[in-house]
Structures are given as C-alpha cells and as structure tokens.
N, C-alpha and C positions, 0 to 999 in steps of 0.2 A: 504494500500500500504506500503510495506516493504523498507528497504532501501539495494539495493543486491550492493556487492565490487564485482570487478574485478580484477583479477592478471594482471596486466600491464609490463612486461616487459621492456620496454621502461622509463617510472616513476620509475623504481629502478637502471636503468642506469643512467638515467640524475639526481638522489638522490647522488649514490655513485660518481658521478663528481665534486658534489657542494659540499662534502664531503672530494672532495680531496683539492678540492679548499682551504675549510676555512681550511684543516688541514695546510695550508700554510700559510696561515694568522695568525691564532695563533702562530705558531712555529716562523715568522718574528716579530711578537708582541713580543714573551716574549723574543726574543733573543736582541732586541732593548734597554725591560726594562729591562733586569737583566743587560744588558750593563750600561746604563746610571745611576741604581739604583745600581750599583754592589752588587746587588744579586744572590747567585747560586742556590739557590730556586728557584726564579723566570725564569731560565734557565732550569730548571729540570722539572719542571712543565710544562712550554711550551714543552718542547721534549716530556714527557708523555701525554700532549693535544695530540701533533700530531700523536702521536704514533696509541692512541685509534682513532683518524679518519679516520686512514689511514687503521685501522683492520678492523673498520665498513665498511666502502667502500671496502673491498675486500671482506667480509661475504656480501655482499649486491648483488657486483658483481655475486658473485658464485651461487645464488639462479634465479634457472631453475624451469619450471614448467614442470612436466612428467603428461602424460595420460598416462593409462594404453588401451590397445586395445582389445577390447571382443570380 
C-alpha cells in the first residue's frame, strides 16, 4: 500500500491565511524590537519577514488545479 496526496484546494487556502497571519506577527514583532532595541536592522528584517509571507501566501493563493478534458 502506497501513500497517494491529494490537491486540496481548500488546505492551500486556509495555509496562505495562516500565512498572512504570522506575516503580521512578525512584522509587529520586529517593529516592537527595533523600537525598544533601537535597531534598524531589526526593523528591516521584520519588513522583509513580512514581505516574503505575504509573497508566499499570494503564490499559494494563485495555484489552481486544471484538468484537461479528452
């Protein structure tokens, strides 16, 4: 017995949500710590955290499955 995946539609939606979520979380994380640390590093980095989750959750969003019809 094999172990077979499924395209789930639904599991890539509710991914890129939780996705946007933490991008929010990070991005209030490091805007917190570059405050309180007064670092702009640490402010920059949190922007590019969020930046990339927020790219992933839109590539996540975007992915449709096609059949082709014979």
């Amino acid at each position: 017995m094999g172990l077979k995946l499924y395209f789930n539609p639904k599991a890539l939606e509710a991914l890129a949500k939780e996705l946007r979520r933490a991008s929010w979380g990070v991005g209030a994380a490091a805007a917190v710590g570059g405050v309180k640390l007064e670092n702009a590093s640490v402010l920059v980095a949190g922007g590019l955290g969020w930046l990339v989750l927020q790219v992933a959750a839109v590539a996540l969003e975007s992915i449709r499955e096609e059949r082709s019809v014979k």
